[in-house]
PDBQT receptor file of N, H, CA, C and O in Angstrom, charges set to zero:
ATOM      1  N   UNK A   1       0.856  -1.177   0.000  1.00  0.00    +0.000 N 
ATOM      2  CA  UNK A   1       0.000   0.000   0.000  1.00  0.00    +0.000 C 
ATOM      3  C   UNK A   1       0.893   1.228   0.000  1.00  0.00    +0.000 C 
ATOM      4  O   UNK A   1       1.609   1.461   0.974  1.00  0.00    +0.000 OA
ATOM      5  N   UNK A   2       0.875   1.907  -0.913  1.00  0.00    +0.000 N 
ATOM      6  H   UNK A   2       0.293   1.718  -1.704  1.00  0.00    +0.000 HD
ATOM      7  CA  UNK A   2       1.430   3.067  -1.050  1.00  0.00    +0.000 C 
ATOM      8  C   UNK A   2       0.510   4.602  -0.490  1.00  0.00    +0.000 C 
ATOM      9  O   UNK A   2      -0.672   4.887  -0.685  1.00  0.00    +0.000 OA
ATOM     10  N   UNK A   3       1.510   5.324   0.198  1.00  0.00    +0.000 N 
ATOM     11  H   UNK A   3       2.469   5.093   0.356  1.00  0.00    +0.000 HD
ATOM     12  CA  UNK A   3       0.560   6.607   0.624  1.00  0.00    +0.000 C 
ATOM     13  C   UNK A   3       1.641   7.578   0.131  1.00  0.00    +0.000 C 
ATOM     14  O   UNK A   3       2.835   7.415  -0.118  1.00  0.00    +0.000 OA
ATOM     15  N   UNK A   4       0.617   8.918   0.056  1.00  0.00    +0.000 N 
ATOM     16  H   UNK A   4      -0.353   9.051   0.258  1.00  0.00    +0.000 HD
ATOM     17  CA  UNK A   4       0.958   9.719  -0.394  1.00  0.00    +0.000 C 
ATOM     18  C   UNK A   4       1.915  11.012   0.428  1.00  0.00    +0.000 C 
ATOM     19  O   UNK A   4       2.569  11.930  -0.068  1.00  0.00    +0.000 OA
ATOM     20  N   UNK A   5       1.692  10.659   1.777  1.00  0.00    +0.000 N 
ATOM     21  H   UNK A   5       1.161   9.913   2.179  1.00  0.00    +0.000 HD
ATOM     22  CA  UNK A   5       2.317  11.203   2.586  1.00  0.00    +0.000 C 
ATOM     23  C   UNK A   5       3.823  10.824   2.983  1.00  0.00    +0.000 C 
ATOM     24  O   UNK A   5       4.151   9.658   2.763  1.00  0.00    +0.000 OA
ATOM     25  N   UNK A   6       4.597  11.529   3.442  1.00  0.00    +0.000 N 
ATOM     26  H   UNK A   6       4.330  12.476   3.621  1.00  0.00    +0.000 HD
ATOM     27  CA  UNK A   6       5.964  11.286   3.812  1.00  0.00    +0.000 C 
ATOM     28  C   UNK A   6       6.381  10.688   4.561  1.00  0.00    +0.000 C 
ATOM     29  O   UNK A   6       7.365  11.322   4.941  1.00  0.00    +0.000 OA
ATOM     30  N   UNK A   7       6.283   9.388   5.363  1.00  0.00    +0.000 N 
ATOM     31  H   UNK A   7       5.483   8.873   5.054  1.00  0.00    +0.000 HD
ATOM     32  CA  UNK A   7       6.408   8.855   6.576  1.00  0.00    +0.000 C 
ATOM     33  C   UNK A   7       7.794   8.597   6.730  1.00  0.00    +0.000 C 
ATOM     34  O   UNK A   7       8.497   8.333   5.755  1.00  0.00    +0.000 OA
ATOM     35  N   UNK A   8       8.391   8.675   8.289  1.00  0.00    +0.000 N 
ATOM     36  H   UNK A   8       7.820   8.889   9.081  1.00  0.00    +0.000 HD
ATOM     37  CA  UNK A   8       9.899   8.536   8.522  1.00  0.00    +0.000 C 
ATOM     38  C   UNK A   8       9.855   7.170   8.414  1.00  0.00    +0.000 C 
ATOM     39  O   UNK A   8       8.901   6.495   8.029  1.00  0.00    +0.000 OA
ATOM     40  N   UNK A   9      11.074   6.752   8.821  1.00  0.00    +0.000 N 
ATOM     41  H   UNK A   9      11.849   7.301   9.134  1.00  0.00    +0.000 HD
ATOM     42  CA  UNK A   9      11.327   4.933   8.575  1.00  0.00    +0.000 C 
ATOM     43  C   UNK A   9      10.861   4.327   9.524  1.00  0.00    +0.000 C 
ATOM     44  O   UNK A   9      10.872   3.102   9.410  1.00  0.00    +0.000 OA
ATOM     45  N   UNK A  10      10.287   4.910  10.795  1.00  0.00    +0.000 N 
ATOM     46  H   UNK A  10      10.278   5.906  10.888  1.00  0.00    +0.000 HD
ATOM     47  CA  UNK A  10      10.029   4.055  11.968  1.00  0.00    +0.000 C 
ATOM     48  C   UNK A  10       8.210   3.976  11.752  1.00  0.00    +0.000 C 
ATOM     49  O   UNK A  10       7.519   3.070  12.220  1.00  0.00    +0.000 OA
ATOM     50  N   UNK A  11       7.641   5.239  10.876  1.00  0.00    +0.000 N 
ATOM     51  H   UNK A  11       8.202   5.974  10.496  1.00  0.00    +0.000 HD
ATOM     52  CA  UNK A  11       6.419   5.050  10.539  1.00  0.00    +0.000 C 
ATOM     53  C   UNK A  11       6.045   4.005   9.657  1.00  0.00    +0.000 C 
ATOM     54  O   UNK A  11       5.459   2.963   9.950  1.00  0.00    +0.000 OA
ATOM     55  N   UNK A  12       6.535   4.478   8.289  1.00  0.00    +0.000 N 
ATOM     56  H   UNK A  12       7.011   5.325   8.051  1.00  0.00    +0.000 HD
ATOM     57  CA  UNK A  12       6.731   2.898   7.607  1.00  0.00    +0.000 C 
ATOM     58  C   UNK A  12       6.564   1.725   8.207  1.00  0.00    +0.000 C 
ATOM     59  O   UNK A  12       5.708   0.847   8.316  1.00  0.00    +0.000 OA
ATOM     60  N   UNK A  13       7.541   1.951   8.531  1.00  0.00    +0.000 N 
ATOM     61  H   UNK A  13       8.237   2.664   8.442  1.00  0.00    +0.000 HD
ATOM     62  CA  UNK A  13       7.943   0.119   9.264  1.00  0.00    +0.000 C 
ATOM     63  C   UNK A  13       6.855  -0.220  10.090  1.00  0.00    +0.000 C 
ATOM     64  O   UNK A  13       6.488  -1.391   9.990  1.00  0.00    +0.000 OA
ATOM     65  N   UNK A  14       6.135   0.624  11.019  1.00  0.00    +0.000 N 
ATOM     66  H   UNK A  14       6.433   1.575  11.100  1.00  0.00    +0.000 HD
ATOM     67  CA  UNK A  14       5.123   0.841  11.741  1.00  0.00    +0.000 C 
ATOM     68  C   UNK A  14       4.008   0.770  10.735  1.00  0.00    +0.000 C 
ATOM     69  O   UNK A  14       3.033   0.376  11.374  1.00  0.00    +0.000 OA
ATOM     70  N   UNK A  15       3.706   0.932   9.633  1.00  0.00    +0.000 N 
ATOM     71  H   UNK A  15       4.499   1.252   9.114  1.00  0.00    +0.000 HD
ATOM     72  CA  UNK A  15       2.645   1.367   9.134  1.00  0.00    +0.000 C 
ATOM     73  C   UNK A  15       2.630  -0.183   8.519  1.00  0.00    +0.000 C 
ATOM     74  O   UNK A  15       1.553  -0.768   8.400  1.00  0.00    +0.000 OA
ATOM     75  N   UNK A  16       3.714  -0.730   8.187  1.00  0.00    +0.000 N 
ATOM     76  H   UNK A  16       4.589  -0.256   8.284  1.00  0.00    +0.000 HD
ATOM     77  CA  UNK A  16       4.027  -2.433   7.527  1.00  0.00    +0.000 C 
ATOM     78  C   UNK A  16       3.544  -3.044   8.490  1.00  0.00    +0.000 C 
ATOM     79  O   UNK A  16       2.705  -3.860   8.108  1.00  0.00    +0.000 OA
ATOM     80  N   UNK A  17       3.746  -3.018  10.014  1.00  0.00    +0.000 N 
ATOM     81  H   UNK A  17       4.427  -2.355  10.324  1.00  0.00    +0.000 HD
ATOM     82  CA  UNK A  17       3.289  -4.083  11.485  1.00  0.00    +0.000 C 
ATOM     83  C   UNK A  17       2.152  -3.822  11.023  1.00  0.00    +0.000 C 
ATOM     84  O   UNK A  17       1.585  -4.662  10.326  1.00  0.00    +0.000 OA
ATOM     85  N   UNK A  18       1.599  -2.675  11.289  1.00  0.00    +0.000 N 
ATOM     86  H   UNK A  18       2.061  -1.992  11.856  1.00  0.00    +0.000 HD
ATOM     87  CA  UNK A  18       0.069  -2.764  11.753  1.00  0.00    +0.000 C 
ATOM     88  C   UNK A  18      -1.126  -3.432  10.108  1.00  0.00    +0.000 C 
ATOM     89  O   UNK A  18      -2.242  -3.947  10.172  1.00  0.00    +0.000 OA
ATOM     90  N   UNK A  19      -0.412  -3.173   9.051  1.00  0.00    +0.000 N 
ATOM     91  H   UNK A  19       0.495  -2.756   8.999  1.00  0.00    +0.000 HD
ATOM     92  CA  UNK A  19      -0.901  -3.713   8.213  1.00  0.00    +0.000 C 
ATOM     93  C   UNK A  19      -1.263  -5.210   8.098  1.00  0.00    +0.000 C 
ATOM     94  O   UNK A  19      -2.172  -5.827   7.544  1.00  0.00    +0.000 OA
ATOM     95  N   UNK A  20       0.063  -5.627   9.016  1.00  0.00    +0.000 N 
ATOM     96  H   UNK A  20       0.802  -5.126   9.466  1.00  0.00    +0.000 HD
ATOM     97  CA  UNK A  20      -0.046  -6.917   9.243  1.00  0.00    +0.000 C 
ATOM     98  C   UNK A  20      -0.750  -7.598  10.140  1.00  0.00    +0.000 C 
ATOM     99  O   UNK A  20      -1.206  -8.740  10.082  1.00  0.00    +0.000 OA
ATOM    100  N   UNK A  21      -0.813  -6.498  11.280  1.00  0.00    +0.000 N 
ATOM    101  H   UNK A  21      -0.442  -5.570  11.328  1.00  0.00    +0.000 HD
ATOM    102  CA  UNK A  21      -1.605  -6.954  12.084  1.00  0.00    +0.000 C 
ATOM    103  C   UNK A  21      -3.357  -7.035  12.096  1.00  0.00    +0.000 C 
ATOM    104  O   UNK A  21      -4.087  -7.926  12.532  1.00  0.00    +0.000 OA
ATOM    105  N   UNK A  22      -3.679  -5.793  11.465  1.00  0.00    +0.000 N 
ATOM    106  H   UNK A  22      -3.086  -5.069  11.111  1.00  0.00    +0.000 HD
ATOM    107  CA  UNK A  22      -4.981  -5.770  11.296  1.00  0.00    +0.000 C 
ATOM    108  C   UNK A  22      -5.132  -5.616   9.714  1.00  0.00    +0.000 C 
ATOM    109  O   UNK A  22      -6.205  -5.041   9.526  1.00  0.00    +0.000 OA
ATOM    110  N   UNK A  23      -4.600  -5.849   8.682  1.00  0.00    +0.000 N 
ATOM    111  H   UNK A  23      -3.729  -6.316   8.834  1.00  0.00    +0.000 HD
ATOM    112  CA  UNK A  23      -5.134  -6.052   7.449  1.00  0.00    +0.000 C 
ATOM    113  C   UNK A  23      -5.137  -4.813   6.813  1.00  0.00    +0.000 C 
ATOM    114  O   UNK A  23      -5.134  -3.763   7.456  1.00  0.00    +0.000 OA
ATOM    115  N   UNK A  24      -5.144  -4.866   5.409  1.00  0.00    +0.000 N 
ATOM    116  H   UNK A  24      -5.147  -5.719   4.887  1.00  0.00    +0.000 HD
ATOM    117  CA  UNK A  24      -4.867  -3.667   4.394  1.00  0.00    +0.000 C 
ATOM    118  C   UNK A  24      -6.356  -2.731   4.559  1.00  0.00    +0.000 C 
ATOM    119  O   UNK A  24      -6.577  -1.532   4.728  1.00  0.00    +0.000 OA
ATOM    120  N   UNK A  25      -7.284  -4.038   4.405  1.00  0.00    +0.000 N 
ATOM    121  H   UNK A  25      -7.104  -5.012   4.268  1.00  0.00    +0.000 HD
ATOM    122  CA  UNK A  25      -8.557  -3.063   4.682  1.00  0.00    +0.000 C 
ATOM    123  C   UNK A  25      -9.101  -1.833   5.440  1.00  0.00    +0.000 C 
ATOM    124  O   UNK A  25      -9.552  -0.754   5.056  1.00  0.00    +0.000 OA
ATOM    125  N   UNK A  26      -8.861  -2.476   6.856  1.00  0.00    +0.000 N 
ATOM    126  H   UNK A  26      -8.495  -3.352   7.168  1.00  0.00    +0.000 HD
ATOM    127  CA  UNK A  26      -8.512  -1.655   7.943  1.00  0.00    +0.000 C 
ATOM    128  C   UNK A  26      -7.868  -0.520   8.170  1.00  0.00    +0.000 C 
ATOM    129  O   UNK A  26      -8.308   0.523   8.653  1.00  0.00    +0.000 OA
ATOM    130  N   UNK A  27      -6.640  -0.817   7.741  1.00  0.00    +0.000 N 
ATOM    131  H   UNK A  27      -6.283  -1.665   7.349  1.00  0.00    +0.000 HD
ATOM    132  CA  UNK A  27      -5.803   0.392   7.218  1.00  0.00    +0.000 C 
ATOM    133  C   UNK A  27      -6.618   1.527   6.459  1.00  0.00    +0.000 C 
ATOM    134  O   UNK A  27      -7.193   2.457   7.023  1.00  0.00    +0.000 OA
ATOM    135  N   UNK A  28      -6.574   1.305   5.111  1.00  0.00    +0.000 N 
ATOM    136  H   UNK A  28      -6.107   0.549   4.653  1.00  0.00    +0.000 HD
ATOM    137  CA  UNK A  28      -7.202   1.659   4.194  1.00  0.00    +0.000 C 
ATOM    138  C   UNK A  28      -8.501   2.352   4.699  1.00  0.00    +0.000 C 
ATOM    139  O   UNK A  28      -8.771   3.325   3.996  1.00  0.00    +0.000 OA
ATOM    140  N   UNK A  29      -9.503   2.106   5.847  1.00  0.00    +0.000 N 
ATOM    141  H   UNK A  29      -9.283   1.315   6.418  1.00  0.00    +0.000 HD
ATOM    142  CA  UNK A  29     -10.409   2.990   6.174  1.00  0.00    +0.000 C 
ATOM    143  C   UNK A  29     -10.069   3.825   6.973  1.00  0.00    +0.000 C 
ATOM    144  O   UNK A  29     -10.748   4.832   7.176  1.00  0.00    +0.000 OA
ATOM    145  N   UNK A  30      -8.582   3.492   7.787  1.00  0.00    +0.000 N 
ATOM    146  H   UNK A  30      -8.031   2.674   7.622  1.00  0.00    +0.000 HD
ATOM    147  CA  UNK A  30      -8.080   4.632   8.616  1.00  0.00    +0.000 C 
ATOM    148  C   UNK A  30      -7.299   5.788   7.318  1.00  0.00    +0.000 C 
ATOM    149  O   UNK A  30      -7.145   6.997   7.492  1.00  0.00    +0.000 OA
ATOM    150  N   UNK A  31      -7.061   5.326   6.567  1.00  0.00    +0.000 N 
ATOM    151  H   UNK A  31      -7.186   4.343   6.426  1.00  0.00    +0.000 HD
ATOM    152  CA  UNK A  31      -6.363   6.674   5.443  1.00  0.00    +0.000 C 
ATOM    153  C   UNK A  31      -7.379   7.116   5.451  1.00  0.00    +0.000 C 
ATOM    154  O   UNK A  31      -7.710   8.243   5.822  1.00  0.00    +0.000 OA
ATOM    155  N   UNK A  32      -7.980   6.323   5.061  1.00  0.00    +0.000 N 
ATOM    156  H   UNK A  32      -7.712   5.407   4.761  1.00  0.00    +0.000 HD
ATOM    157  CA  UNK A  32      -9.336   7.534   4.188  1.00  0.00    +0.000 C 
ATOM    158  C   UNK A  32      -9.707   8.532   5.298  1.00  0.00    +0.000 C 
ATOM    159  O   UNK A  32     -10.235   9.500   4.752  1.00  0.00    +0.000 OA
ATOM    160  N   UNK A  33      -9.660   8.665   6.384  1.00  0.00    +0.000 N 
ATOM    161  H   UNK A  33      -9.231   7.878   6.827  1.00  0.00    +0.000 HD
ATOM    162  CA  UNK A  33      -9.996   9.682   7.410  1.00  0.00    +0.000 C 
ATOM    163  C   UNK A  33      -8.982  10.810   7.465  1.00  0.00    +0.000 C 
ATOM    164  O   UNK A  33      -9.157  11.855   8.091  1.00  0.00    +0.000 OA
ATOM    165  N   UNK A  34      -7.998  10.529   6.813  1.00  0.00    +0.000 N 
ATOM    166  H   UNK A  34      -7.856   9.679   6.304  1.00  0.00    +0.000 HD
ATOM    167  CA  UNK A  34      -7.067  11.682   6.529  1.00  0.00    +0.000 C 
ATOM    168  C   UNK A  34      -5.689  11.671   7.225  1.00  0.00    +0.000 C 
ATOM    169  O   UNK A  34      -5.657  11.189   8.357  1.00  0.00    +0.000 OA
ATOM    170  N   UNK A  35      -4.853  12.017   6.829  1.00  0.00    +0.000 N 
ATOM    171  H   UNK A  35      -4.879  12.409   5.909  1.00  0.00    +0.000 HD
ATOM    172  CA  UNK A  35      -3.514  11.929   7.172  1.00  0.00    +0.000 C 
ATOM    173  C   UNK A  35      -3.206  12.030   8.718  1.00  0.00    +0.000 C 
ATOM    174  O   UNK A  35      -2.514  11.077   9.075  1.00  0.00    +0.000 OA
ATOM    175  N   UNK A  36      -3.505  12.875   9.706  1.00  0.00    +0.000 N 
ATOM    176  H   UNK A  36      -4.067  13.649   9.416  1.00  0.00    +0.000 HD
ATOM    177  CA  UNK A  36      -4.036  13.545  10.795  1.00  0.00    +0.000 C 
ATOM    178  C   UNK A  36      -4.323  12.234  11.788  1.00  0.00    +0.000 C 
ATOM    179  O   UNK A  36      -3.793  11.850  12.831  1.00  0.00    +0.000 OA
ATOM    180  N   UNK A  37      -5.654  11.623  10.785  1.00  0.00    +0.000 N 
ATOM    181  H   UNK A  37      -6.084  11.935   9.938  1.00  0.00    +0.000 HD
ATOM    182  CA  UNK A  37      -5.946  10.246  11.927  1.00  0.00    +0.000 C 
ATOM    183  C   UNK A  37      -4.508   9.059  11.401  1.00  0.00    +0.000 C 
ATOM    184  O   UNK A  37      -3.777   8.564  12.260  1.00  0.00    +0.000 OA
ATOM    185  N   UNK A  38      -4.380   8.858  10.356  1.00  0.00    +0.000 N 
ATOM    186  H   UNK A  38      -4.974   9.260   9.659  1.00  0.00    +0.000 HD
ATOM    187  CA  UNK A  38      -3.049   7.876  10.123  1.00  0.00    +0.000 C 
ATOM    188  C   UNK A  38      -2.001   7.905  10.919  1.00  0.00    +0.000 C 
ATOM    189  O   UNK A  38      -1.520   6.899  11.441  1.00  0.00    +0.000 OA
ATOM    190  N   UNK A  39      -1.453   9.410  11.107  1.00  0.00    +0.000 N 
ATOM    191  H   UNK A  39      -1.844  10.227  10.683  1.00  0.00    +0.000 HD
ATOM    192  CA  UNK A  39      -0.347   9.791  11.820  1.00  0.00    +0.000 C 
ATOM    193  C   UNK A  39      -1.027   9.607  13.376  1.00  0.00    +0.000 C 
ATOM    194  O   UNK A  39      -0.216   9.131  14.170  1.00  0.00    +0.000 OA
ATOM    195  N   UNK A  40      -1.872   9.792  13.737  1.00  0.00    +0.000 N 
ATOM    196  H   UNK A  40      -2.531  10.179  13.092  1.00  0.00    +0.000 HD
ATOM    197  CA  UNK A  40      -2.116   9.792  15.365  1.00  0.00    +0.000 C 
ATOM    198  C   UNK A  40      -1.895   8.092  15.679  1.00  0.00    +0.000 C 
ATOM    199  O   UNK A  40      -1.094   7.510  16.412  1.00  0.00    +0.000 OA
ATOM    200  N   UNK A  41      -3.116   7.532  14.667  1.00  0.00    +0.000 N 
ATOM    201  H   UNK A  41      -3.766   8.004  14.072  1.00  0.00    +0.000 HD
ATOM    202  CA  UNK A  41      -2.859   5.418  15.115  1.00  0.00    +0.000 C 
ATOM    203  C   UNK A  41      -1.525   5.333  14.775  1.00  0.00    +0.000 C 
ATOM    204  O   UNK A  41      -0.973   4.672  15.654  1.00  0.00    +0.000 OA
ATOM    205  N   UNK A  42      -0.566   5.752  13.749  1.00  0.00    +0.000 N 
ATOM    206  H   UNK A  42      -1.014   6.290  13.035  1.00  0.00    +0.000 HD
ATOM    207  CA  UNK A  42       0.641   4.980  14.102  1.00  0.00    +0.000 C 
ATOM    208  C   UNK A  42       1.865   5.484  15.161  1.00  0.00    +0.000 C 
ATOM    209  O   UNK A  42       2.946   4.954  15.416  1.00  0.00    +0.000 OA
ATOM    210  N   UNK A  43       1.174   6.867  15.728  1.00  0.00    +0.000 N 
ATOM    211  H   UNK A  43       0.296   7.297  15.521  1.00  0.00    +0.000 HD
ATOM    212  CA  UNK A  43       1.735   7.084  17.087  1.00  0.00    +0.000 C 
ATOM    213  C   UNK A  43       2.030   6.564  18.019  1.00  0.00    +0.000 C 
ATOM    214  O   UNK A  43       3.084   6.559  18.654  1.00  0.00    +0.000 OA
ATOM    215  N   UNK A  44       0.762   5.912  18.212  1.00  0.00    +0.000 N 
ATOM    216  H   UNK A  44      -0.094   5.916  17.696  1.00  0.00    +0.000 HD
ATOM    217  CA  UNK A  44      -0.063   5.231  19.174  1.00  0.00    +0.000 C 
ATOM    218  C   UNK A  44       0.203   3.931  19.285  1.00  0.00    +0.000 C 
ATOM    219  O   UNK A  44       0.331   3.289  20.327  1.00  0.00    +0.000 OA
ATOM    220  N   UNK A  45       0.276   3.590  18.271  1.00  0.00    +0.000 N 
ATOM    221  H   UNK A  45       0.172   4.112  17.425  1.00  0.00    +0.000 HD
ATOM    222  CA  UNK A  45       1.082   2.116  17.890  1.00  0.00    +0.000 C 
ATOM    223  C   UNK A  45       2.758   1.895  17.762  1.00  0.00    +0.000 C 
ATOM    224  O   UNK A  45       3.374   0.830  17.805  1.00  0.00    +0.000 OA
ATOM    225  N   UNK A  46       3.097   2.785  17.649  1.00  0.00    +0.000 N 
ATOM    226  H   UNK A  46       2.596   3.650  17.614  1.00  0.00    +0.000 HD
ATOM    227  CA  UNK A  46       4.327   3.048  18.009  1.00  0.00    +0.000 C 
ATOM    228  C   UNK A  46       4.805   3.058  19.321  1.00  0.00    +0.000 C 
ATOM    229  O   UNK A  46       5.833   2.448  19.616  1.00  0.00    +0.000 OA
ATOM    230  N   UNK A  47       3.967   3.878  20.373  1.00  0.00    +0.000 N 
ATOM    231  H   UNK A  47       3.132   4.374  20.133  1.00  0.00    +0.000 HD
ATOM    232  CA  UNK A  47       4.089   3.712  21.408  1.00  0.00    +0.000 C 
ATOM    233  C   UNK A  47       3.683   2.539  22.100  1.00  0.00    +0.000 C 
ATOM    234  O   UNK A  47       4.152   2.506  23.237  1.00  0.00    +0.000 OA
ATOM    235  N   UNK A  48       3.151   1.810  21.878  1.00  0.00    +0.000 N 
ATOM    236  H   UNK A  48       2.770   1.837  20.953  1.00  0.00    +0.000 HD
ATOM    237  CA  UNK A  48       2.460   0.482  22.623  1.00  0.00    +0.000 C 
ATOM    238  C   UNK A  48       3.188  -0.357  22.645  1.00  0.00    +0.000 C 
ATOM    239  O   UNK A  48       2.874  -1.433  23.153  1.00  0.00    +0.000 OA
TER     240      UNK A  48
């Protein structure tokens, strides 16, 4: 899944776990809410 936004390498990599963990779909309805909510869950998930 490619995004259009700039993510550092620890987001990425973060953004690859959680894909894995909960599925492209999932993902994919958190983009669609906008960059803003993407960047906050993989904060969040980062931190956990």
């Amino acid at each position: 899944m490619e995004t259009a936004m700039n993510l550092s390498e620890a987001q990425q990599i973060t953004l690859e776990k959680l894909m894995a963990l909960i599925g492209h779909e999932q993902v994919a309805i958190i983009m669609a809410q906008g960059p803003d909510a993407l960047l906050a869950r993989l904060e969040a998930f980062l931190n956990f």
